[in-house]
C-alpha positions as CSV (number, residue, x, y, z in Angstrom):
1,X,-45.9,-15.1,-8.8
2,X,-44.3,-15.6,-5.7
3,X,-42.0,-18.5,-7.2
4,X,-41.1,-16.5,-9.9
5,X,-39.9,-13.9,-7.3
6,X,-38.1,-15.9,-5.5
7,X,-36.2,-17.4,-8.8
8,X,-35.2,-13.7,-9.6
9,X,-33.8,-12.9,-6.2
10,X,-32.2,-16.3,-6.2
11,X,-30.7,-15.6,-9.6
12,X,-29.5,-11.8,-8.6
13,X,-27.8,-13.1,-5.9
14,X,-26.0,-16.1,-7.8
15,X,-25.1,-13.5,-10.6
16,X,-23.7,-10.8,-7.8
17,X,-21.7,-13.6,-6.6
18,X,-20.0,-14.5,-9.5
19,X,-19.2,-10.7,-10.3
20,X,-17.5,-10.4,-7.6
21,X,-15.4,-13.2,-7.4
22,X,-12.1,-12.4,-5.5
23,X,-9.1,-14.8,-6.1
24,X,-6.3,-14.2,-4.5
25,X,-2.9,-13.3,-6.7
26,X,0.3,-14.2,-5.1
27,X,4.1,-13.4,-7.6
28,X,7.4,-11.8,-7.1
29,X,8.9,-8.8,-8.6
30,X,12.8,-8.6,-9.6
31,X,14.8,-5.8,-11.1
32,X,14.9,-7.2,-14.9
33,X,18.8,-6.2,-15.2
34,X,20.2,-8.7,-12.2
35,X,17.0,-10.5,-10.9
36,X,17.2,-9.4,-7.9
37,X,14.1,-8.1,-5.4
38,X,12.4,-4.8,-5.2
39,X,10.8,-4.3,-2.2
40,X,8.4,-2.0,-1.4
41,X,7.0,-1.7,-5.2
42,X,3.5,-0.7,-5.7
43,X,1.3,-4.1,-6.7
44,X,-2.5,-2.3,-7.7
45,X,-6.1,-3.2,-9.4
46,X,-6.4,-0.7,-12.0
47,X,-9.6,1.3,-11.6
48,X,-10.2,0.0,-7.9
49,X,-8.5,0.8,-4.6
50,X,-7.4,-2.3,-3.7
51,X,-3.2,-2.2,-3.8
52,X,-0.2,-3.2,-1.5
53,X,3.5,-3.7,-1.5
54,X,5.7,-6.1,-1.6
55,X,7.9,-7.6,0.8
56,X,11.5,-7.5,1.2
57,X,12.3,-10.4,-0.8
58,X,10.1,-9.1,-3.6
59,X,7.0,-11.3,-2.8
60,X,3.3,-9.9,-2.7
61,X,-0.2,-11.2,-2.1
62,X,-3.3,-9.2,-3.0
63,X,-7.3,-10.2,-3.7
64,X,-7.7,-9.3,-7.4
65,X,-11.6,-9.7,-9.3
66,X,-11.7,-11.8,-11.8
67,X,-10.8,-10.8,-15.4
68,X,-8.8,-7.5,-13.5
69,X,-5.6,-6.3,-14.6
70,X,-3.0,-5.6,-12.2
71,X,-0.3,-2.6,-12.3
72,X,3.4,-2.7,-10.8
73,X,4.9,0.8,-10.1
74,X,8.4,1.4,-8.5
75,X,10.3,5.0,-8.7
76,X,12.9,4.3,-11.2
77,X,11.7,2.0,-13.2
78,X,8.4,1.8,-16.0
79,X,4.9,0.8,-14.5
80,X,3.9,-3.1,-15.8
81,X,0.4,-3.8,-16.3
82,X,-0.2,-7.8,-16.2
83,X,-3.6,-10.0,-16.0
84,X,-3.6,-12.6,-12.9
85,X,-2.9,-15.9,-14.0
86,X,-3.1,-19.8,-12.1
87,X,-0.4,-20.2,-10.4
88,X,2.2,-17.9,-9.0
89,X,3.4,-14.2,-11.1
90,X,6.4,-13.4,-11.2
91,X,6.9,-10.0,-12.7
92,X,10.3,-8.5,-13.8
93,X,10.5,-4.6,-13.9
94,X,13.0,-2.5,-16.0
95,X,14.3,0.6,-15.2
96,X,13.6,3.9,-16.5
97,X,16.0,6.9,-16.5
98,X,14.5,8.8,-18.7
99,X,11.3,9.2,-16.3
100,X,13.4,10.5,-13.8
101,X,14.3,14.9,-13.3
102,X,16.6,15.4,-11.1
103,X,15.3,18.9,-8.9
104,X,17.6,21.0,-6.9
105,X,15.8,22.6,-3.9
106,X,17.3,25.9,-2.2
107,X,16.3,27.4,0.7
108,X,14.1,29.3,-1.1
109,X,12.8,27.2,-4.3
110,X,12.6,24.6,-6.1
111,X,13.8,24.5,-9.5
112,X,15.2,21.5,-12.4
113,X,18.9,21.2,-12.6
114,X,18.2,22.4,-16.3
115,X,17.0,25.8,-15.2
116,X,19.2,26.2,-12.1
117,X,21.3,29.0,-12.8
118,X,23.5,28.8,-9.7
119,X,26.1,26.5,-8.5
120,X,24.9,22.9,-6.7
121,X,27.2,20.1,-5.4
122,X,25.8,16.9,-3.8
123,X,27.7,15.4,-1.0
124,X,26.8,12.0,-0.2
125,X,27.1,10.5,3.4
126,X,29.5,7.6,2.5
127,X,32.1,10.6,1.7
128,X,32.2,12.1,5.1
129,X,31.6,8.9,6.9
130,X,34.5,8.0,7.9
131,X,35.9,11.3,8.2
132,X,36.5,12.5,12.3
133,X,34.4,15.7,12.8
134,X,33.2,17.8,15.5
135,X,30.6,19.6,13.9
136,X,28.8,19.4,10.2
137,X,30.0,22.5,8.8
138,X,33.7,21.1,9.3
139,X,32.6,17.5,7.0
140,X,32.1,19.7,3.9
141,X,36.1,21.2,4.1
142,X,37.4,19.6,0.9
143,X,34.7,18.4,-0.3
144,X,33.4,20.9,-2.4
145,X,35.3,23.3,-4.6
146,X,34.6,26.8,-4.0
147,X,33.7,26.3,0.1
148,X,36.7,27.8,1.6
149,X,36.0,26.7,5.8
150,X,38.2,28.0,8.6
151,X,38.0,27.1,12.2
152,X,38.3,29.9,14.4
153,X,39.7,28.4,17.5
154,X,40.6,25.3,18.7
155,X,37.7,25.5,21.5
156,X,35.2,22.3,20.5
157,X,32.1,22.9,19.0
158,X,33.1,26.3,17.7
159,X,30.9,27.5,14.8
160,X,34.1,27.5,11.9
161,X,34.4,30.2,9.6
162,X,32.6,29.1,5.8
163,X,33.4,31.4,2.5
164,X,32.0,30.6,-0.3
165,X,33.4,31.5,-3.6
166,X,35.2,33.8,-2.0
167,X,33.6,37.4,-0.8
168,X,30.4,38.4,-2.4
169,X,30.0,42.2,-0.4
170,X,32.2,44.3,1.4
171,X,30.1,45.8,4.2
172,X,27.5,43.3,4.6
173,X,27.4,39.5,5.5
174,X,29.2,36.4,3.7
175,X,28.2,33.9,5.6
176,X,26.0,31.0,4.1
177,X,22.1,30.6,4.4
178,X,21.6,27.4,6.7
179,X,18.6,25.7,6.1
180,X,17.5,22.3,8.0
181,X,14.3,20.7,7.2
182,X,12.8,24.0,6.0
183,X,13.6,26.4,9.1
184,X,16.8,28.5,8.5
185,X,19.6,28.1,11.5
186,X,22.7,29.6,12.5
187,X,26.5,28.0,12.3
188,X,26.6,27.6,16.1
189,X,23.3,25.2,15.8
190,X,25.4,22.3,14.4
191,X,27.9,22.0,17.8
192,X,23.7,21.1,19.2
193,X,23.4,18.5,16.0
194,X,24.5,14.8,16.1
195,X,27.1,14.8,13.2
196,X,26.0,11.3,12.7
């Protein structure tokens, strides 16, 4: 009886073993339009926690069971599930517009571009770059059509003077709603800000 016992535990642990056999899965991911790497993509085990990311050259190492399947995610581009093979995966992920909605955030909500009833413009900071400023409300003068921005003195880091779309009340305030990170601030806040 006591053989017999120790065949089963013997057997149990042989068998646990082999369940969880861990081998470890090296690859690299490219974008499938120029080949180049994506770093920072999402390499996981479906149905486990076991995940990490890939490096800047698009390499990635992670201990996958055996017989698992492993799933590459990147913003931009459509999730890859692939099995770990010998040798060394190299995975090649295509984008996918379609996935994407691009979401215009006001100061007070957050709405798709679709439903967004107002007027948005997008200025990007290769634009104002190279532009000499003093202060951030002076990089958006030109920039945007309908921002009319005056500066009222020559003094430096003078708040300027920013219409937009021209006047919207006659007694009451047309100045713009400033909001930076979530917390609303006045025009003379950005002669405090690095325009940088």
């Amino acid at each position: 009886m006591r053989k017999l016992k120790s065949l089963l535990l013997v057997g149990l642990l042989c068998t646990t073993q082999f369940l969880w056999a861990q081998t470890q899965v090296t690859g690299k991911v490219t974008d499938a339009r120029d080949g180049s790497p994506l770093p920072g993509v999402t390499v996981s085990v479906k149905n486990s926690n076991a995940a990490t990311t890939t490096e800047k050259d698009g390499s990635f190492s992670i201990n996958a069971p055996a017989k698992s399947i492993l799933v590459f995610s990147y913003v931009g581009y459509r999730n890859m599930e692939k099995a770990p093979t010998d040798g060394s995966l190299n995975i090649s992920l295509t984008q996918g517009e379609s996935d994407l909605i691009e979401v215009i955030v006001t100061g007070y909500k957050t709405s798709s571009k679709r439903d967004f009833v107002g007027s948005a413009s997008t200025i990007s900071a290769n634009r104002i770059r190279t532009v000499p400023i003093a202060s951030f409300d002076q990089a958006l003068q030109g920039q945007v059509p309908g921002i009319l921005i005056q500066a009222q003195s020559g003094q430096p880091g003078a708040a300027a003077s920013v219409l937009i779309r021209g006047r919207g009340s006659v007694l009451g305030s047309n100045t713009p709603l400033y909001i930076l990170d979530g917390i609303q601030i006045t025009a003379g806040d950005f002669s405090t800000l690095n325009p940088r």
